[in-house]
C-alpha positions in Angstrom: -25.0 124.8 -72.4 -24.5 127.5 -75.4 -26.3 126.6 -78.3 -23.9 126.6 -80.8 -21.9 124.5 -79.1 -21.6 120.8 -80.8 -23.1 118.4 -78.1 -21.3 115.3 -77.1 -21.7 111.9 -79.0 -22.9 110.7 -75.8 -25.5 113.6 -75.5 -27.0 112.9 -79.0 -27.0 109.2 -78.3 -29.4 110.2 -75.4 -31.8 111.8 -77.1 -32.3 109.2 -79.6 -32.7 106.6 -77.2 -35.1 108.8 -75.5 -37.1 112.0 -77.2 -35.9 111.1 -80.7 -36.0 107.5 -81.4 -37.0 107.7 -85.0 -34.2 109.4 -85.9 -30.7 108.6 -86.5 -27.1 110.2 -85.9 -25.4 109.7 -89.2 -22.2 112.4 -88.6 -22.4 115.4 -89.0 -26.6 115.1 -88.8 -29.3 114.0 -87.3 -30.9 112.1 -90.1 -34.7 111.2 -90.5 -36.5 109.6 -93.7 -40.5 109.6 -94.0 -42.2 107.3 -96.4 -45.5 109.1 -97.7 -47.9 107.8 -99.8 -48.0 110.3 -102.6 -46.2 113.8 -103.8 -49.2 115.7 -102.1 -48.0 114.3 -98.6 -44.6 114.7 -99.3 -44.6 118.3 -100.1 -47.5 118.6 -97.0 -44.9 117.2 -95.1 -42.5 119.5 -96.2 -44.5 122.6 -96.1 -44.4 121.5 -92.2 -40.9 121.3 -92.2 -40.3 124.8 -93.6 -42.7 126.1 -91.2 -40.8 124.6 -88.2 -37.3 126.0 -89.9 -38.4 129.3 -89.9 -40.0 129.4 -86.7 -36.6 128.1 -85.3 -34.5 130.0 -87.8 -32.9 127.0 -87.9 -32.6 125.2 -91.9 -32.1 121.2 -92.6 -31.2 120.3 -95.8 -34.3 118.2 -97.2 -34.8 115.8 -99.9 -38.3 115.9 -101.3 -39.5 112.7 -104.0 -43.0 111.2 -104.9 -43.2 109.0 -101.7 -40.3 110.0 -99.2 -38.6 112.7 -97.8 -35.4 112.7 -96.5 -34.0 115.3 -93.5 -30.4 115.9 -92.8 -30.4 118.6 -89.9 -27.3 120.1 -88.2 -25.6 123.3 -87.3 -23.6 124.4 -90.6 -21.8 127.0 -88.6 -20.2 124.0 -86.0 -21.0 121.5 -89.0 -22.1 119.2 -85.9 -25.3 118.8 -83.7 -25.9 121.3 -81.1 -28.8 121.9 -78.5 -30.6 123.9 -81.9 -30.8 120.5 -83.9 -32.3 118.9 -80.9 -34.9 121.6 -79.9 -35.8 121.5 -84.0 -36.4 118.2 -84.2 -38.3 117.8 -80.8 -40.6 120.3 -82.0 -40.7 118.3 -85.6 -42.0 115.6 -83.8 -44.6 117.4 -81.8 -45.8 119.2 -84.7 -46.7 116.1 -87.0 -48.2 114.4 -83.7 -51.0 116.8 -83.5 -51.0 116.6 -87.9 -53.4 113.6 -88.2 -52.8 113.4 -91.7 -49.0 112.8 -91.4 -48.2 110.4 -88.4 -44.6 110.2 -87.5 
């Protein structure tokens, strides 16, 4: 499958059931929310985020406060979810598994 192609709702619904389930599908994005317990973890965790983006050159929009942050990720040039979103948040996941400080 090309990558910028916009997966089917059925595809995203299978990858939350089963690499993603912390995450949501709230259209056009895939939609995740963090609790943290201060404004130092939440811009740690977001300092991890931006890492990830520009690894994948791939940018979420991102909500940073004192004891949350908030990701919205999706493909603005197909304003849906392609195989990108997917591979991004996969990675996401891996990233703050291996981050003791920030356990997903």
């Amino acid at each position: 499958m090309n990558d910028t192609q916009c997966l089917k709702d059925q595809e995203i619904a299978f990858s939350l059931s089963h690499t993603l389930s912390s995450w949501s599908y709230r259209p056009p994005a895939l939609w995740r929310k963090w609790k943290t317990r201060n404004w130092q973890e939440s811009m740690h965790l977001a300092k991890i985020i931006s890492e990830i983006a520009e690894l994948h050159d791939h940018h979420p929009n991102m909500t940073i406060k004192y004891g949350e942050v908030i990701l919205e990720l999706y493909s603005h040039d197909v304003m849906g979810i392609t195989q990108r979103d997917l591979l991004f948040a996969e990675a996401l996941q891996q990233r703050l598994k291996e981050n003791r400080s920030l356990q997903d």
